[in-house]
C-alpha positions in Angstrom: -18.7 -53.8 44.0 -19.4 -56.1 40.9 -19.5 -59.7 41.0 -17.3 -61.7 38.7 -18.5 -63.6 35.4 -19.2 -66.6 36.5 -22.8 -65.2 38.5 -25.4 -63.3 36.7 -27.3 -61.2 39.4 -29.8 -59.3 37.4 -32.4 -56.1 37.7 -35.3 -56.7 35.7 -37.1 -53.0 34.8 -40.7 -52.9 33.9 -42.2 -49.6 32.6 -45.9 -49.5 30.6 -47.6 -45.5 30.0 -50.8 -45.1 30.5 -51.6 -44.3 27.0 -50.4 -47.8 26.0 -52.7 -49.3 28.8 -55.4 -47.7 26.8 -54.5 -48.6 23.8 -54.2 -52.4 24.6 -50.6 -52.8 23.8 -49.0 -56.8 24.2 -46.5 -54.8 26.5 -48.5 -54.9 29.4 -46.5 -55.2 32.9 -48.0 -59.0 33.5 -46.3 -59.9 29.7 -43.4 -58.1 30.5 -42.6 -59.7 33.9 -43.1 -63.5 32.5 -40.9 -62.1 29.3 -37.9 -61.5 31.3 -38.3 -64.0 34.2 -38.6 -67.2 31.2 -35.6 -65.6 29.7 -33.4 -65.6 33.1 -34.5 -69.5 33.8 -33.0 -70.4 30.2 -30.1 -68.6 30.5 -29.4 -69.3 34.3 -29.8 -65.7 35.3 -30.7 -65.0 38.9 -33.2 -62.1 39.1 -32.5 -60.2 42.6 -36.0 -58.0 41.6 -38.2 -56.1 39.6 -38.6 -52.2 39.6 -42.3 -51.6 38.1 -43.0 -47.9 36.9 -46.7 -48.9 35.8 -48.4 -45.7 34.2 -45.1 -43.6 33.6 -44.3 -42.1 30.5 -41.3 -42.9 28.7 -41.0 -39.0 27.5 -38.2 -38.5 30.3 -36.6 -40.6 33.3 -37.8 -39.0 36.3 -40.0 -42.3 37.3 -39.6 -43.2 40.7 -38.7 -46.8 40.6 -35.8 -46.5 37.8 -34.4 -43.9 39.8 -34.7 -46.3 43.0 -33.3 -48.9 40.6 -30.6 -46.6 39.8 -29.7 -45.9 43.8 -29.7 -49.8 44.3 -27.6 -50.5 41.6 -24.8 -48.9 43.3 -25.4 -50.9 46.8 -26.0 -54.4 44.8 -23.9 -56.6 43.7 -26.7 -56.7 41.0 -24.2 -57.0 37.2 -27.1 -57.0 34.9 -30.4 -54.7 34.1 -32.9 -56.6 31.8 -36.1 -54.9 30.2 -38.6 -56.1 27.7 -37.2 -53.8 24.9 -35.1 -50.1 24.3 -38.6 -48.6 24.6 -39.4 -50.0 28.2 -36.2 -47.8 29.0 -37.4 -44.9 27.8 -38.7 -43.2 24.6 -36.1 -40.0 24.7 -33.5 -40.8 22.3 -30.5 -38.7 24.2 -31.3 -40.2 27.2 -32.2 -43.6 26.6 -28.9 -44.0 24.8 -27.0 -42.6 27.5 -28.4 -44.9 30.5 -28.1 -47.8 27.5 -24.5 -47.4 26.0 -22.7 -44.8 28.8 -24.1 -45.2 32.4 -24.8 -48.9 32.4 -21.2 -49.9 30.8 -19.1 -47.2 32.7 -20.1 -48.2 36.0 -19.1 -52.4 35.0 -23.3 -53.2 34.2 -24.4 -55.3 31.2 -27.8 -53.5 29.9 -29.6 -56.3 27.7 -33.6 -56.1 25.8 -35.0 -59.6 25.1 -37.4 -58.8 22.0 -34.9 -56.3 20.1 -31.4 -58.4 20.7 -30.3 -54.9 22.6 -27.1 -55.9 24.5 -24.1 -54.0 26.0 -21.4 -57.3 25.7 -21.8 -57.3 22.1 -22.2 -54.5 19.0 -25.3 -53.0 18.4 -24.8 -51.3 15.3 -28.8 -50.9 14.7 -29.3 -48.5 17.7 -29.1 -45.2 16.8 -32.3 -46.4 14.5 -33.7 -48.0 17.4 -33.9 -45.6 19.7 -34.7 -42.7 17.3 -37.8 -44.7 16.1 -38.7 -45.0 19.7 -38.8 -41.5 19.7 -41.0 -41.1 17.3 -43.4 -43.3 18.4 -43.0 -40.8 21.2 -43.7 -37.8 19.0 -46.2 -39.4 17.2 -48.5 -40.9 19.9 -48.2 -37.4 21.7 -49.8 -35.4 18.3 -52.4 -38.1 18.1 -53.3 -37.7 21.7 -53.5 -33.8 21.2 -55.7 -34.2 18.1 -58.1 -36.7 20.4 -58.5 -33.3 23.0 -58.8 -30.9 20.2 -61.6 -33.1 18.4 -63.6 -33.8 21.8 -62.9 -29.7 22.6 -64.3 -29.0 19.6 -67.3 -31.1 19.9 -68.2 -29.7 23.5 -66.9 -33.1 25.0 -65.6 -32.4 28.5 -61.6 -34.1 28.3 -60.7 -32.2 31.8 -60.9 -32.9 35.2 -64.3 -31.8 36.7 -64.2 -29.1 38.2 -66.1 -28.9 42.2 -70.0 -29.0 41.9 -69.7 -31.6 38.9 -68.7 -34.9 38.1 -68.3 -36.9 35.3 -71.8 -37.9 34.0 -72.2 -42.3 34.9 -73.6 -42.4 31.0 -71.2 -40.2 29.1 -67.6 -39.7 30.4 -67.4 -36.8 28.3 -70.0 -34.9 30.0 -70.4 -33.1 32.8 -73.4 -33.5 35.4 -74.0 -32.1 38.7 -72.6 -33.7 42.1 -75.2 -33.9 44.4 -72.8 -33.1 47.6 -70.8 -30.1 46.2 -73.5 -28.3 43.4 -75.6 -27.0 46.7 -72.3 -25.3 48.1 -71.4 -23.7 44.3 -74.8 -22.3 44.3 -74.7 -21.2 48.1 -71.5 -19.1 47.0 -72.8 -17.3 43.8 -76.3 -16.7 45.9 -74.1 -15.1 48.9 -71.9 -13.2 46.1 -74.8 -11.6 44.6 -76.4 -10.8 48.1 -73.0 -8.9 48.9 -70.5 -11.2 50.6 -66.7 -10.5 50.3 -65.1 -13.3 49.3 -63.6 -13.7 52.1 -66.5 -13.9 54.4 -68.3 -16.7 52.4 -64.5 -18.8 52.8 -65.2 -18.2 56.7 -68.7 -19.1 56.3 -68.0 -22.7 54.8 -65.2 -23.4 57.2 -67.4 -22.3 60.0 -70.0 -24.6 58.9 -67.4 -27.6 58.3 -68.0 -27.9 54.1 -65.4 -29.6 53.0 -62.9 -27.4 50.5 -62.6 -28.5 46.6 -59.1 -30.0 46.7 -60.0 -32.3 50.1 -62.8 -33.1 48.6 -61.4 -34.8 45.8 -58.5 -36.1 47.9 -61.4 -38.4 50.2 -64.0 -38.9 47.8 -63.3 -39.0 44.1 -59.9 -39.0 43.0 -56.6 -41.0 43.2 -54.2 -39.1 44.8 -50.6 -39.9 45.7 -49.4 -39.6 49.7 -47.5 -36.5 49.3 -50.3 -34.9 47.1 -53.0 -35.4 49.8 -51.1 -34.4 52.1 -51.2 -30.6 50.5 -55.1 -30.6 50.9 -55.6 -28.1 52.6 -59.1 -28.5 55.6 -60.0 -24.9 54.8 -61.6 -22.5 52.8 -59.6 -19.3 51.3 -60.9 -16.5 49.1 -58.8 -17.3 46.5 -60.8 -20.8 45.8 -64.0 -19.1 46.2 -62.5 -16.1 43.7 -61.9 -18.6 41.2 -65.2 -20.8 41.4 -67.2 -17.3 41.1 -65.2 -16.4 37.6 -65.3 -20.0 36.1 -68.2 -19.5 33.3 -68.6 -23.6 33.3 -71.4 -23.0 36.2 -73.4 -21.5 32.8 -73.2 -24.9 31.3 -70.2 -23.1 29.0 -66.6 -25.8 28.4 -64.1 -23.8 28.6 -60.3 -25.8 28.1 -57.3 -25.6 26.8 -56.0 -23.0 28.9 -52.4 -24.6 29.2 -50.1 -26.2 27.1 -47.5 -28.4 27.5 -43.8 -26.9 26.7 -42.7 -29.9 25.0 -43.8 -33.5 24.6 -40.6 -34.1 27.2 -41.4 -31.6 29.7 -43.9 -31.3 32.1 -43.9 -27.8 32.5 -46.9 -26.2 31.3 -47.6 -22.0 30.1 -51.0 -20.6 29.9 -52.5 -19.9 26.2 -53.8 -16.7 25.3 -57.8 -16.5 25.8 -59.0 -15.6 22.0 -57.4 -19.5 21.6 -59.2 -21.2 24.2 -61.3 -24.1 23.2 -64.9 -22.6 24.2 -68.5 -24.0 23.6 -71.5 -23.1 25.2 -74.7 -24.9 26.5 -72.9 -28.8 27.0 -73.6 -29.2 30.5 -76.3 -28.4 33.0 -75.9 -24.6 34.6 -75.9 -24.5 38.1 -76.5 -20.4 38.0 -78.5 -18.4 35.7 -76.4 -15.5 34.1 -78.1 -13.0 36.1 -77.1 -14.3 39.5 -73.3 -15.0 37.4 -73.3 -11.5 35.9 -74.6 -10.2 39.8 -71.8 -12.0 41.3 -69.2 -10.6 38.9 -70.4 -6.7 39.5 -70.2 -7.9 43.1 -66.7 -9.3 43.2 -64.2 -6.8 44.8 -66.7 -4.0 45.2 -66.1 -3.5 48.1 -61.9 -3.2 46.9 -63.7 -0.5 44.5 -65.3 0.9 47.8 -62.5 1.3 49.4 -60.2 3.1 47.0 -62.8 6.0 46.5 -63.9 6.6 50.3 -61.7 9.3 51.7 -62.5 7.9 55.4 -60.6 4.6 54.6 -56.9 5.1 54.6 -55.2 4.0 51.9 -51.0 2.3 52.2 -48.3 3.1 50.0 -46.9 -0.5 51.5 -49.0 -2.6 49.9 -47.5 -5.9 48.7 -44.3 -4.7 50.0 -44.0 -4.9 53.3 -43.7 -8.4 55.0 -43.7 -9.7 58.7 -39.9 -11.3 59.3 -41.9 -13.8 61.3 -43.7 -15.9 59.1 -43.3 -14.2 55.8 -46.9 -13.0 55.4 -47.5 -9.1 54.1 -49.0 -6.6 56.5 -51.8 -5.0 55.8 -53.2 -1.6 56.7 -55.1 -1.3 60.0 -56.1 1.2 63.4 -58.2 3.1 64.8 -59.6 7.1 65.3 -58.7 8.9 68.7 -60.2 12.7 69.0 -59.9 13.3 65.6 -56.1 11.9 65.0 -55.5 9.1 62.2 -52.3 8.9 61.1 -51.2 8.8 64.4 -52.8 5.5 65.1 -52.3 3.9 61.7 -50.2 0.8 61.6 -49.2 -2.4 59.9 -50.2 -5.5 60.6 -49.3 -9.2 59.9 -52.3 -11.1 58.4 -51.5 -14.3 59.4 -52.7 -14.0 63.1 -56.5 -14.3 62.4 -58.1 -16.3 64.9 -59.0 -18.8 62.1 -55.9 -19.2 61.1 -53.9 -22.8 62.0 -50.1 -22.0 63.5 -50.9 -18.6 63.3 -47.9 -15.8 63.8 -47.5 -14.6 66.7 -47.5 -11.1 64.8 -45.5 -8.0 64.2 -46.9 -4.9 64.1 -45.1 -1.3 63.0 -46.4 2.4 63.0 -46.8 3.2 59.3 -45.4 7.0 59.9 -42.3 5.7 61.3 -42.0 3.1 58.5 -42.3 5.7 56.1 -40.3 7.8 57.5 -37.5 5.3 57.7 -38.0 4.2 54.0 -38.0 7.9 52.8 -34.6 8.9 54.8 -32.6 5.7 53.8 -33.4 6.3 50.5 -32.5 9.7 50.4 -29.0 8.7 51.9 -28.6 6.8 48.5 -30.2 9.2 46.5 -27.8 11.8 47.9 -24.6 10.4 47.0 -22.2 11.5 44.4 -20.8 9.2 41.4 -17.7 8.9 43.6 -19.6 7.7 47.1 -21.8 5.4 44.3 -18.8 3.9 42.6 -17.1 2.9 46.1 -20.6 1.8 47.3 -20.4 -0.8 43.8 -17.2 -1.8 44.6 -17.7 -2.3 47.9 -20.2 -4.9 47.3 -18.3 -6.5 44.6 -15.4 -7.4 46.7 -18.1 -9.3 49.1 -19.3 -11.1 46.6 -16.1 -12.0 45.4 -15.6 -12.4 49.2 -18.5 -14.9 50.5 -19.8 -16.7 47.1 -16.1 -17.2 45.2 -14.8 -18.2 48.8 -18.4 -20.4 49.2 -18.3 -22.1 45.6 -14.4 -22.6 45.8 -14.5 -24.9 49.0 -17.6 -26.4 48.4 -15.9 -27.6 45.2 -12.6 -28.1 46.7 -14.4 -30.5 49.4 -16.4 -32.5 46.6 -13.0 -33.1 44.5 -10.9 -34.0 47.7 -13.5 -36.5 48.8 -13.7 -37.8 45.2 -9.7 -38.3 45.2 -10.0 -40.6 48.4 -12.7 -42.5 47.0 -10.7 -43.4 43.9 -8.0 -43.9 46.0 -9.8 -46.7 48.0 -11.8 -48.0 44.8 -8.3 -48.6 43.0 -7.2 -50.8 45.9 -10.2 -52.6 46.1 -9.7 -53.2 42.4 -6.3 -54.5 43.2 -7.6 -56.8 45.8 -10.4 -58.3 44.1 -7.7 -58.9 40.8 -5.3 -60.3 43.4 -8.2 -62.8 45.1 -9.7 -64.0 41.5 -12.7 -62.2 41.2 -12.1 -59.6 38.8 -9.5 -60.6 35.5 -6.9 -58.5 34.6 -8.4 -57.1 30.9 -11.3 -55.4 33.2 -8.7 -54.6 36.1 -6.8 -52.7 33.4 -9.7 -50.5 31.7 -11.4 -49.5 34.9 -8.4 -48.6 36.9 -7.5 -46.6 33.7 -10.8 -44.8 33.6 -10.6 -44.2 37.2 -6.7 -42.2 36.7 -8.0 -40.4 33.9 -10.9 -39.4 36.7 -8.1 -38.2 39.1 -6.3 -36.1 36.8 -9.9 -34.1 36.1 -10.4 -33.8 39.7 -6.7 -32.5 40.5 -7.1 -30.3 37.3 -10.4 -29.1 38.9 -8.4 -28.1 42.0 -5.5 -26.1 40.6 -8.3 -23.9 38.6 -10.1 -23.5 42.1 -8.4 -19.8 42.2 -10.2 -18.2 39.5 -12.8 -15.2 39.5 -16.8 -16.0 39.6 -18.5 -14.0 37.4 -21.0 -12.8 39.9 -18.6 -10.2 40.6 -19.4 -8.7 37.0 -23.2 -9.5 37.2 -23.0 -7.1 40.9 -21.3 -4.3 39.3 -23.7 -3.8 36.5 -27.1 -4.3 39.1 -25.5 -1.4 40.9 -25.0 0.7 38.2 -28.4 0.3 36.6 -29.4 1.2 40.0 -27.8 4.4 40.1 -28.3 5.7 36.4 -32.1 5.5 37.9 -30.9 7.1 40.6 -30.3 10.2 38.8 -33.0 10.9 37.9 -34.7 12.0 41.4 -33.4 14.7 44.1 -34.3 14.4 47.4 -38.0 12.7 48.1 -40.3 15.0 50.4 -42.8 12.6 50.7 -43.1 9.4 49.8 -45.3 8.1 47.2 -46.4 4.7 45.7 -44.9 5.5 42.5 -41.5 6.4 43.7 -41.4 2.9 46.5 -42.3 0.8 42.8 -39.4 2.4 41.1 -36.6 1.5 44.2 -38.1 -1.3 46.3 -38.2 -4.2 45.8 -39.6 -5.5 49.4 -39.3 -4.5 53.0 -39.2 -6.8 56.0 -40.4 -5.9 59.5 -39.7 -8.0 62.5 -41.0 -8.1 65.8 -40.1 -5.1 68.9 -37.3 -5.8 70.6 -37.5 -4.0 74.3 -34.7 -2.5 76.3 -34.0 -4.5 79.8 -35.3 -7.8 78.8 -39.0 -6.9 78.4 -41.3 -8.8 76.1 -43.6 -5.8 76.1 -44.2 -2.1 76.5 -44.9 -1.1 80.8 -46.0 2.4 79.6 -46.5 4.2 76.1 -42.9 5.5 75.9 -41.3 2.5 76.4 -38.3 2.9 73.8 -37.9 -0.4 71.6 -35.7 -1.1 68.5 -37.5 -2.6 65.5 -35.6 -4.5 62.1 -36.1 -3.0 59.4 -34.9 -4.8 56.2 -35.5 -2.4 52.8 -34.2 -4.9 49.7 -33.9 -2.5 46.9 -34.4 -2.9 43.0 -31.4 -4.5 41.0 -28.9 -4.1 44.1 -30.9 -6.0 47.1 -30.1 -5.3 50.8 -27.5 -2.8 51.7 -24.5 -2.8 54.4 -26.5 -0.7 56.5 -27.7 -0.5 59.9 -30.0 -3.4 60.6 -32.3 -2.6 63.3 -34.0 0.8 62.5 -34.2 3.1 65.9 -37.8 4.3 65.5 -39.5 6.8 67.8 -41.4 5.2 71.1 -44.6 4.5 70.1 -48.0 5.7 71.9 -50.1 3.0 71.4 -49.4 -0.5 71.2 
């Protein structure tokens, strides 16, 4: 609800980037807060409060207090929004005019700047130029910060943040010099490498000994981070982090940046930049390693991955990065044991996510790797199998689900939405009526918004007659499963399954837990039968209306 004319109740919106903070800039928050709040006394505007977005960047409009300001607005009897200047609203020109000259006037608010006369009751027929110059500034201030990186890159100068084992050196910001805390455990990692250690033993290592990982350690002793960022800190070590420390040349003394770019100066997106164009220059920084013990590490790293793929004692899955636990989403990974000479027979797959060092760890699903291949290999050649007839009703089969469960979704999801709308208008028309009736709106604005608001019903009862017609995911399904089956062709029926041919057809396969016969949570003797879910998701076509819980054979070891 709006208030009539005869109260101003007013948002003020303050806004400053950091790059103008640097730069100095007269539009600091303090001058734009005293700006707005002299202007309200002279003009007899009551200010019902401030929203402050105080180092956001005026490059797009996903800040967190105008978008607050933006909920409020419609549970406030707030009429006015008041900022410094067009700029404090933002420097994107599409969307700065559409908050200033669309959003604010359609929903009955009067959008007003104090130092560029901006103001929604009146013409403004200077602000196309306005708010294209503020995008320039916007363009222009975002080249003159990249030339400042590629200038200090260039130089050596360090323009990043540090990465664990340095800091920022007291005497030259643009240099990097050991941390005393975290340079001991970057050299304890390349000295373990070097020795031998898996990665993954020197992760269990430091947690066993309590070091704190890179990312905590940033979150409780050097940098700013938000709630919901330090909340993703993890307390522990993985491989992955220590991976990465032991391939990051920068422990040589060697700057390595501008790995990533920035799509756009409005998006925050960023892609990674191909290596020969990496800004790279050697000797600006102390080394924590020598290059034999970096060079040692790297020979080091995944040997024993090498190991494994050559040794004839170590089996070696078909399943790998495939197969995932329906538990907790984790892969499985290959493990068992030798009895009197058999292997395969005691081969499984395993969740990794049960480790004993692991927090909220799976309770774990575990499946014979013969019977899984087995299974894989004869619901395959069930597809392969079939003729272009069997293939053609299998397509169309899955197209009239589709058309089935997403059209019928999408159509009374929308129906829903425009129903609820109609009442709404409904209810906001009388209001409109009432409030005309009892003085407090006049009958010119009485006129336009009950006009906008019947032009918004006939949309929304247009939007229900066309509710009937055919999604295109219909189409899209069709094609997948013909692609499918033109690769289909080309194979007869699969012997034994291989690596290459699971790559070409699957695209994952889920296994959840044993489910035993009689209510019992576990096997009482080795031939205890048990059903087991199997889901195979193939390329292009996904999962199949096929049986969903594989019968596999009773297993004789569990």
């Amino acid at each position: 609800m709006r208030t009539g004319n005869n109260l101003k109740l007013a948002f003020a919106y303050l806004r400053l980037s950091n790059e103008e903070a640097r730069n100095g800039e007269s539009s600091s928050i303090a001058n734009q807060r005293q700006m707005i709040r002299d202007y309200c006394q002279r003009q007899g505007i009551a200010l019902v409060r401030e929203f402050v977005d105080d180092g956001y960047s005026g490059g797009n409009f996903d800040r967190p207090a105008f978008q607050d300001m933006l909920r409020q607005l419609d549970a406030s009897e707030a009429n006015m929004v008041i900022t410094k200047d067009l700029s404090r609203l933002g420097r994107d020109m599409r969307e700065a005019s559409y908050y200033a000259e669309q959003f604010f006037p359609e929903r009955g608010i009067r959008y007003l700047t104090i130092a560029d006369n901006f103001d929604t009751a009146h013409e403004n027929v200077m602000a196309p130029f306005q708010f294209a110059m503020n995008e320039v500034y916007l363009r222009d201030g975002s080249r003159k910060v990249k030339d400042v990186l590629r200038s200090k890159r260039e130089n050596g100068q360090y323009c990043a943040c540090p990465p664990y084992g340095y800091r920022k050196d007291p005497m030259n910001k643009n240099r990097l010099s050991p941390d005393e805390q975290t340079a001991p455990v970057v050299q304890r990692i390349f000295d373990r490498a070097a020795s031998g250690d898996s990665s993954r033993k020197i992760a269990l290592d430091l947690n066993a000994d309590g070091v704190i990982p890179p990312l905590k350690y940033r979150v409780l002793f050097r940098d700013d981070f938000s709630p919901e960022g330090a909340a993703r800190a993890s307390d522990l070590w993985n491989y992955t982090t220590v991976k990465r420390i032991l391939k990051n040349p920068v422990y040589l003394g060697h700057t390595m940046l501008g790995k990533s770019r920035k799509v756009s100066v409005k998006s925050k997106k960023k892609i990674a930049v191909p290596k020969q164009d990496w800004a790279v220059t050697h000797d600006t920084h102390p080394a924590l390693i020598t290059l034999p013990l970096f060079e040692q590490a790297q020979r080091n790293l995944g040997r024993g991955r090498r190991l494994n793929q050559t040794d004839s004692a170590i089996r070696k899955s078909i399943f790998a990065g495939l197969v995932f636990c329906a538990r907790c989403g984790h892969a499985l990974c290959s493990c068992g044991t030798v009895y009197k000479g058999e292997r395969e027979k005691y081969w499984y797959l395993s969740c990794t996510h049960q480790r004993s060092d692991i927090a909220n760890r799976c309770a774990g699903v575990r499946v014979k790797y013969a019977d899984l291949a087995e299974v894989v290999r004869r619901d395959l050649n069930e597809l392969l199998a079939l003729d272009d007839t069997q293939a053609e009703a299998l397509a169309l089969s899955a197209v009239e689900k589709e058309k089935g469960i997403s059209e019928a979704t999408a159509r009374q999801a929308r129906l829903q939405q425009a129903q609820a709308r109609l009442l709404t208008i409904d209810k906001v028309v009388a209001k409109l009526y009432t409030d005309n009736a009892e003085g407090r709106l006049d009958d010119d604005r009485l006129t336009r918004m009950v006009a906008a608001l019947e032009q918004e019903s006939a949309a929304h009862q247009a939007t229900i007659a066309a509710l009937a017609q055919v999604s295109p995911d219909a189409e899209n399904t069709a094609k997948r499963y013909q692609r499918f089956f033109t690769l289909a062709k080309q194979y007869s029926q699969i012997d034994v399954l291989d690596r290459e041919t699971l790559l070409t057809f699957i695209e994952r396969i889920e296994v959840g837990p044993k489910e035993f016969e009689n209510g019992l949570s576990k096997a009482t003797h080795r031939n205890t039968p048990y059903r087991q879910c199997i889901r195979i998701f193939y390329r292009f076509i996904g999962e199949l209306d096929t049986e969903e819980n594989q019968q596999l054979p009773a297993s004789s070891n569990f």
